[in-house]
C-alpha positions as CSV (number, residue, x, y, z in Angstrom):
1,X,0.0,0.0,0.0
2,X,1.2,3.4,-0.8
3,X,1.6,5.6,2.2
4,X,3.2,8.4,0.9
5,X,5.0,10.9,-1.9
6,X,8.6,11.1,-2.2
7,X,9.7,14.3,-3.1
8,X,12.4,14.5,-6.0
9,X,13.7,17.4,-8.3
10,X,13.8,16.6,-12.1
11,X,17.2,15.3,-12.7
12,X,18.4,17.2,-15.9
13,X,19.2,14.7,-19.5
14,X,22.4,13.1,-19.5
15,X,25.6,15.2,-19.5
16,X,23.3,18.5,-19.3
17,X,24.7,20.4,-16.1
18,X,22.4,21.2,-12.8
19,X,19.5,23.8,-13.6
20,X,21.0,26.1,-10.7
21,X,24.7,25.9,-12.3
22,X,23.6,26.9,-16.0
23,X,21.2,29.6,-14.9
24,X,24.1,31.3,-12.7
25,X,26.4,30.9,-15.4
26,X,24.6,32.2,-18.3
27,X,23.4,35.1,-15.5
28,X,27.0,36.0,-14.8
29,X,28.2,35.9,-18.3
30,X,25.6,38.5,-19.3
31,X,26.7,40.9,-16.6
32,X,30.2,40.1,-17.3
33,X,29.6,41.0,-21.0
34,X,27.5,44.3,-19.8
35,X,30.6,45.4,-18.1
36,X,32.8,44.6,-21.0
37,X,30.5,47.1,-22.9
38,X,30.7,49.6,-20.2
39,X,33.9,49.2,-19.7
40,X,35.1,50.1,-24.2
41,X,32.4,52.7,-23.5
42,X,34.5,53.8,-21.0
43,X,38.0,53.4,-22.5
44,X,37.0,55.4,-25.4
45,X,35.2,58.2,-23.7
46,X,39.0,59.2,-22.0
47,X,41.5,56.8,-22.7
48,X,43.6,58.6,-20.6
49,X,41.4,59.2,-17.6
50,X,42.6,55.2,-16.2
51,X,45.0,54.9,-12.9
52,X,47.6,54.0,-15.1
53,X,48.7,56.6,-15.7
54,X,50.0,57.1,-12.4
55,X,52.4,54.5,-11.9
56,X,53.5,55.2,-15.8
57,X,54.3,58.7,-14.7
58,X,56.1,58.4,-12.1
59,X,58.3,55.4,-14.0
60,X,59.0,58.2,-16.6
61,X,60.1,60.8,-14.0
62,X,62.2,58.4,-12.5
63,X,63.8,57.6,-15.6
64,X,64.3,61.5,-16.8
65,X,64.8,62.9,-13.3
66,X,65.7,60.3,-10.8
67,X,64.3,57.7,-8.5
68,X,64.5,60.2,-5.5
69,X,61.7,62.5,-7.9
70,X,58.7,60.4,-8.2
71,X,56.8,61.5,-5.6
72,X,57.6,65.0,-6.7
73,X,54.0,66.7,-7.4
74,X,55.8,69.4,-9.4
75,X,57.2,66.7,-11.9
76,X,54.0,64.6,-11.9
77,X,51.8,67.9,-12.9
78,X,54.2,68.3,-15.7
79,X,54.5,64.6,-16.9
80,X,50.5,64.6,-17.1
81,X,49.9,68.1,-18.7
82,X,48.2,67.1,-22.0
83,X,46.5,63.8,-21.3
84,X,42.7,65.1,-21.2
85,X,40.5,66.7,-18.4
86,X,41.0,63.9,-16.2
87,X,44.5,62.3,-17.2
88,X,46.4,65.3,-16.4
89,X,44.4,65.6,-12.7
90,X,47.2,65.4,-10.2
91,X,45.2,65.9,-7.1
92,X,44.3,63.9,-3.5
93,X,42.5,61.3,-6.1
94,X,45.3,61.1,-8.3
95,X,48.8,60.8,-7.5
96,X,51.1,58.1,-7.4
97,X,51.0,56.6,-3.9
98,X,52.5,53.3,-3.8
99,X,56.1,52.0,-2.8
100,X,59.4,52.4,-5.6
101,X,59.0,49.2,-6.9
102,X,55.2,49.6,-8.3
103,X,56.7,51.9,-10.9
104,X,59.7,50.2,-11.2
105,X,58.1,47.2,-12.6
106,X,55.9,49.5,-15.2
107,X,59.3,50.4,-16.7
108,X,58.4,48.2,-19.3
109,X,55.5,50.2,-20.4
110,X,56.7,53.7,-19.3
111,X,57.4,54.9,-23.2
112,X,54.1,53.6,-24.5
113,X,51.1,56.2,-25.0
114,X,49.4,55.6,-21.8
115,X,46.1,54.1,-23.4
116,X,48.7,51.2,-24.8
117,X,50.0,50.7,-21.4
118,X,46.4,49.9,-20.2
119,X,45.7,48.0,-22.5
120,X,48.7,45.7,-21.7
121,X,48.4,46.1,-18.3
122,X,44.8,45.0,-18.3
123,X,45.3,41.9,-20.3
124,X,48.4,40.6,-18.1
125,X,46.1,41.3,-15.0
126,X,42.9,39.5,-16.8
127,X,45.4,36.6,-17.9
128,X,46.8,36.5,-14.2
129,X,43.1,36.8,-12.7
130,X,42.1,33.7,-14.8
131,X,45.0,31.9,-14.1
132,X,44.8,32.7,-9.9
133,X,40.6,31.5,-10.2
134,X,41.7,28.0,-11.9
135,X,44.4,27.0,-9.7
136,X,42.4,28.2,-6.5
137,X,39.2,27.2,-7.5
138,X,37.8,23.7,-6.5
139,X,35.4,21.7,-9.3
140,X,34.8,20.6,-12.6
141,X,35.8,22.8,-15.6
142,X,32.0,23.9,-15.9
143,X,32.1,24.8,-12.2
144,X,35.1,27.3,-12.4
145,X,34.0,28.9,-15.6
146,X,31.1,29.6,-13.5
147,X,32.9,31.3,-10.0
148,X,35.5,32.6,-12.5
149,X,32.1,34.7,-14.4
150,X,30.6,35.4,-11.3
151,X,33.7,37.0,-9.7
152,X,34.5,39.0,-12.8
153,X,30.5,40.7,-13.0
154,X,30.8,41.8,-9.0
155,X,31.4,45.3,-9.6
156,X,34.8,45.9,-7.4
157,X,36.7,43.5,-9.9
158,X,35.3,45.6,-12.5
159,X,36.0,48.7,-10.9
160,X,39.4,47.6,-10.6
161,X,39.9,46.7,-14.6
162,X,38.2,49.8,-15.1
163,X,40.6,51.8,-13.5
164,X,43.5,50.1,-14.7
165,X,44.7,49.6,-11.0
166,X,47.2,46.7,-8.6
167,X,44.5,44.9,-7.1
168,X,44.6,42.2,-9.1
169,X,48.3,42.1,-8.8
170,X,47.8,41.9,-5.1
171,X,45.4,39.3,-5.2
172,X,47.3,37.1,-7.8
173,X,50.6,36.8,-6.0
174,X,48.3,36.3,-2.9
175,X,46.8,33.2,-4.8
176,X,50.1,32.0,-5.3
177,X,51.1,32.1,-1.9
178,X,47.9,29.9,-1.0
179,X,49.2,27.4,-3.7
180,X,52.9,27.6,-1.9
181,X,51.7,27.1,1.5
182,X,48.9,24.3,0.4
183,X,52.1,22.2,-1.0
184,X,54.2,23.5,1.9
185,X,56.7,25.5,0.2
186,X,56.6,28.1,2.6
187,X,59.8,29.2,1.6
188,X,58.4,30.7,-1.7
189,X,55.1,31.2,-0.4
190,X,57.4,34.1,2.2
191,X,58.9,35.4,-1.1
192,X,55.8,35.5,-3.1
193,X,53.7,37.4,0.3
194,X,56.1,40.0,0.6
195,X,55.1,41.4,-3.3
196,X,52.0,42.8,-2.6
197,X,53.2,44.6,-0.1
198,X,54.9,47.0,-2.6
199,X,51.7,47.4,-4.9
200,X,48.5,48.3,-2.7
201,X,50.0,46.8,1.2
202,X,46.1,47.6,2.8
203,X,45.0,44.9,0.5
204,X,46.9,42.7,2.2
205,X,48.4,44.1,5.4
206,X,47.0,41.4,8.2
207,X,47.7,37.9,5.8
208,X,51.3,37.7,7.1
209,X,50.5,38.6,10.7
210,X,47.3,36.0,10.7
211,X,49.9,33.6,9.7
212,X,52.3,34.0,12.6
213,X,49.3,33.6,15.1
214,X,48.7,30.1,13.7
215,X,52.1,29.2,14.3
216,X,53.3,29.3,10.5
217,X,56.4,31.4,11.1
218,X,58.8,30.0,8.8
219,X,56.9,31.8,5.5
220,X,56.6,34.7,7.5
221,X,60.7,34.9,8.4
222,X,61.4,34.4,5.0
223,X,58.6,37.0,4.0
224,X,59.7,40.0,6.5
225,X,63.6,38.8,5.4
226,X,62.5,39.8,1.8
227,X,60.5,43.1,2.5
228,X,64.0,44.1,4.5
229,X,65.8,43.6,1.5
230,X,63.0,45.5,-0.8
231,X,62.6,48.3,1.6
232,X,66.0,49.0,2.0
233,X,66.6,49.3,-2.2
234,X,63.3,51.3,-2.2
235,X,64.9,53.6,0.7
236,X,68.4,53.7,-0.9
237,X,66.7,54.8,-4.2
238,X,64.3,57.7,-2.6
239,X,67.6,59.3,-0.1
240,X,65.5,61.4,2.4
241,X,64.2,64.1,0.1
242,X,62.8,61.1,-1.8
243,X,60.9,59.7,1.4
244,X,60.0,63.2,2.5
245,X,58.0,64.0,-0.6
246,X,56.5,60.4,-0.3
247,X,55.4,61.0,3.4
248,X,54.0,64.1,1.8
249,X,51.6,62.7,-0.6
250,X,50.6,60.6,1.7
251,X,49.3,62.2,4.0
252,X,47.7,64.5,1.2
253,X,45.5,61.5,0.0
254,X,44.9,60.6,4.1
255,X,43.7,64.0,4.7
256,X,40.6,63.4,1.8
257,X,37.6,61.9,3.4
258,X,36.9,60.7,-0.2
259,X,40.1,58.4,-0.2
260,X,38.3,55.9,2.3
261,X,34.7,55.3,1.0
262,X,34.7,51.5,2.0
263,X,36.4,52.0,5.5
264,X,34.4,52.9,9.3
265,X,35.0,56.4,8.8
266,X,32.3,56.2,5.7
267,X,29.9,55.8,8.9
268,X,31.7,57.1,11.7
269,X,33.7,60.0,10.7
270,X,37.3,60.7,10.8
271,X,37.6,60.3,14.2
272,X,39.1,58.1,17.2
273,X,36.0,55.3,17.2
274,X,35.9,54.4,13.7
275,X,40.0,53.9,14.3
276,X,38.9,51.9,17.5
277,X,36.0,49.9,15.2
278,X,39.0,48.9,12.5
279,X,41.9,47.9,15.2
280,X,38.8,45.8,16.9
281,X,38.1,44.1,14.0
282,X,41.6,43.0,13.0
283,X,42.6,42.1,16.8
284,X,39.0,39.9,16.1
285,X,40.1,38.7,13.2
286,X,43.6,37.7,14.2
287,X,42.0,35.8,16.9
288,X,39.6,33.9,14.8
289,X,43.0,32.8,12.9
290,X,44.4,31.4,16.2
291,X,41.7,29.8,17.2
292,X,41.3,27.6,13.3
293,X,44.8,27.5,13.2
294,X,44.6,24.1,12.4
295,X,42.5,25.1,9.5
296,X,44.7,26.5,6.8
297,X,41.9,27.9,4.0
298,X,40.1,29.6,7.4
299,X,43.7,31.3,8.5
300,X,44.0,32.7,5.0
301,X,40.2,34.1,4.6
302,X,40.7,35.3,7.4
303,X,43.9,37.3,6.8
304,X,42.1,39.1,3.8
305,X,39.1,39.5,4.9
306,X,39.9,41.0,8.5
307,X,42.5,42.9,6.2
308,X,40.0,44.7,4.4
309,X,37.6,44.9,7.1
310,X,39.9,46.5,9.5
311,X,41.9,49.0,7.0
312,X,41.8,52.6,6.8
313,X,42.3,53.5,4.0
314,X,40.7,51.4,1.0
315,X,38.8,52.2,-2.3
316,X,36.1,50.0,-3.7
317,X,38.4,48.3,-6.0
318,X,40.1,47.1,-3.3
319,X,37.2,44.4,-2.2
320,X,37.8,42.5,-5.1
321,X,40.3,40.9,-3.0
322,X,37.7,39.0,-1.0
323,X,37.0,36.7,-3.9
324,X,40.0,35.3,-3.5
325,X,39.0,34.3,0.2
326,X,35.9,33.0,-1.5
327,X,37.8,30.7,-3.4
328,X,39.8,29.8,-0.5
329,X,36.9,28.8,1.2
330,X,35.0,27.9,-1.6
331,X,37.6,24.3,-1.3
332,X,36.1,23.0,1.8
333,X,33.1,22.4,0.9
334,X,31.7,24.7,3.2
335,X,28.2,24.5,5.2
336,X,25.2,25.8,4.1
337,X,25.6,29.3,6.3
338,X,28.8,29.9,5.0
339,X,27.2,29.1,1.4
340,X,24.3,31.3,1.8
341,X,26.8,34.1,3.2
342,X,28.5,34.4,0.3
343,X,25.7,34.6,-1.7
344,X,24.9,37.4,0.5
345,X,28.2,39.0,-0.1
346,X,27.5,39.1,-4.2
347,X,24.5,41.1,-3.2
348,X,26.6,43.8,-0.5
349,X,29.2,43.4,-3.4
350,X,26.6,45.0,-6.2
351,X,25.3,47.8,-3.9
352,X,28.7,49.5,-3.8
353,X,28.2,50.4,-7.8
354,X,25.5,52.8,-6.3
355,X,27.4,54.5,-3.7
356,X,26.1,52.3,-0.4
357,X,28.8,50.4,1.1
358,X,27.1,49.8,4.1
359,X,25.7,46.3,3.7
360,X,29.7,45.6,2.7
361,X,30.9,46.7,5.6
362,X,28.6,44.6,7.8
363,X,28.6,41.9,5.7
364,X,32.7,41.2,6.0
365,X,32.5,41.1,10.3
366,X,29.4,38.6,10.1
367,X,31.9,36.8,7.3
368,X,34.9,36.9,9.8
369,X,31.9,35.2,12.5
370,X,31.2,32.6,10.3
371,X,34.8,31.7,9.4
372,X,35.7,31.2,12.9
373,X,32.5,29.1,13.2
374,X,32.6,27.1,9.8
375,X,34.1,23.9,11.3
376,X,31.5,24.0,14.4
377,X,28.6,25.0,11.4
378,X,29.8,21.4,9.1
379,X,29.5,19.4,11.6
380,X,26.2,20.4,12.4
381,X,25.1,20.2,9.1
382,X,25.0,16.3,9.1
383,X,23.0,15.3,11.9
384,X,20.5,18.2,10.5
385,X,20.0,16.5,7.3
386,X,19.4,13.2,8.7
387,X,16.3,14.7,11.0
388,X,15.3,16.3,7.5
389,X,15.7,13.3,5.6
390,X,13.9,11.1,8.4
391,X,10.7,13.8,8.2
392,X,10.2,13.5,4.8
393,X,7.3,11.1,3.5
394,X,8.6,7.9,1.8
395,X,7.2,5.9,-0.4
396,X,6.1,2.1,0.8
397,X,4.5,-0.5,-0.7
């Protein structure tokens, strides 16, 4: 006698993929071609107007003046005269920031017209982007052609091609460290950490420190043995003019409220409790990474994450590093919260194209919560789908 239904989902013809995995990636693909649209729309509107042009600039002034002269504002006003209403802005917005050796390694490019030099620079960071996604990414071939769409239509990884800017950089030699320390070659892995720190460091700032909590100092001896060595050619090449002009700029771009859109201050001001809200969050997240210190993937998420969570200074570009923690994660077959959270995270991802960082910003501490959770959250995912499984009807004859 028949007692009851069993429920079943329509299983899809015979080498067809899931209904759930073709609808997100024929979803993604569209908004990834929309912002390829947007983004030649773009390009030809000002094909000067990208963040390029900064680090090219100063890599010509320091090959026609000097090392020492690249932060000079002087020079860069003169290097950029010409290149359009917004490419020859040298202002709190736009002004070459980063450490020597980001326009060292532009050399290559410094005597191209600047919209050549994006161009090349955004197809060696879409190649790299590809590349990091594949060897991070867990799943069939279907399944990272999927993540890899979805990650490039959130619209801080299209903000950063659209500018032109390091982020991906960052975030590729990041992913590389992860594939070091995942095959324990934490010698590289230290090497290929301490790289970042000379493009964008906030993007990246707490990964190193997360790692010395868990008890993985070896990387991190060889990584602060490399910086040393970086730092002092980058000092040696500035003299003290050099770093005074560079301490200058700085803290021109600190003194713009505008330069930290995705930070506390964006809700709290400029003043001492948004500081004590971002030094909580990393001290959190640091302690998150000790406590799963036996959980590699969680130490690492948790490095980037409590990195951007907890920085002061950081642009909307500069979120695009949290799909690499995705990935990371992504491996373990996480539970169904951490699942759904990220899901969540696309959403807070999107609402920063129009202006509300907000939902970001609470989104990556609930993220850092469920991280430190995520081993306590699988384990309780089995014994709940038994109960589920046992409450459904079966069929009996």
């Amino acid at each position: 006698m028949r007692t009851g239904v069993r429920f079943t989902l329509p299983k899809p013809p015979p080498g067809w993929p899931p209904l759930w995995l073709a609808a997100s990636m024929l979803t993604a693909g569209i908004a990834v071609a929309f912002g390829v649209v947007r983004w030649i729309t773009h390009f030809a509107a000002d094909p000067n107007a990208q963040d390029t042009r900064v680090w090219i600039v100063a890599a010509r002034i320091g090959l026609t003046h000097g090392w020492s002269h690249i932060y000079d504002l002087d020079l860069e006003r003169q290097a950029s005269a010409g290149l359009g209403p917004v490419g020859s802005l040298i202002d709190s917005m736009h002004l070459y920031l980063s450490p020597p050796p980001a326009a060292w390694i532009v050399i290559p490019l410094a005597w191209f017209p600047i919209p050549i030099s994006y161009l090349v620079w955004t197809v060696i960071n879409l190649i790299a982007f590809v590349a990091a996604c594949w060897f991070v990414c867990p799943g069939s071939r279907l399944v990272r052609i999927t993540v890899l769409l979805v990650s490039l239509g959130l619209w801080p990884v299209h903000y950063e091609f659209w500018l032109g800017q390091w982020v991906v950089a960052d975030l590729a030699f990041l992913a590389l460290t992860w594939c070091l320390l995942d095959r324990d070659l934490w010698a590289l892995a230290g090497v290929a950490l301490s790289i970042p720190f000379f493009f964008k460091p906030q993007d990246v700032l707490l990964v190193p420190i997360a790692l010395l909590v868990s008890g993985r100092w070896r990387p991190v001896a060889v990584f602060a043995a490399t910086v040393v060595v970086i730092a002092v050619a980058s000092a040696a090449s500035l003299g003290s003019a050099g770093i005074a002009s560079w301490l200058n700029s700085l803290a021109i771009a600190r003194a713009d409220p505008h330069t930290a859109p995705m930070t506390y201050a964006f809700v709290f001001g400029h003043d001492p409790l948004a500081t004590g809200v971002e030094v909580a969050i990393g001290l959190a997240a640091l302690g998150l990474a000790w406590y799963r210190r036996d959980r590699l993937e969680l130490v690492f998420a948790l490095g980037v994450v409590g990195t951007t969570a907890s920085a002061s200074y950081l642009h909307e570009d500069d979120i695009a590093m949290l799909v690499l923690a995705a990935w990371i994660v992504l491996r373990s077959r996480p539970s169904m919260p951490q699942q759904a959270w990220l899901v969540a995270g696309i959403a807070a991802a999107q609402l920063i194209a129009v202006g509300q960082p907000i939902p970001m910003l609470l989104w990556e501490p609930i993220w850092m919560v469920l991280l430190g959770l995520e081993p306590g959250l699988k384990r309780a995912r089995l014994p709940a789908a038994a109960q589920l499984r046992g409450a459904l009807p079966v069929s009996r004859e």
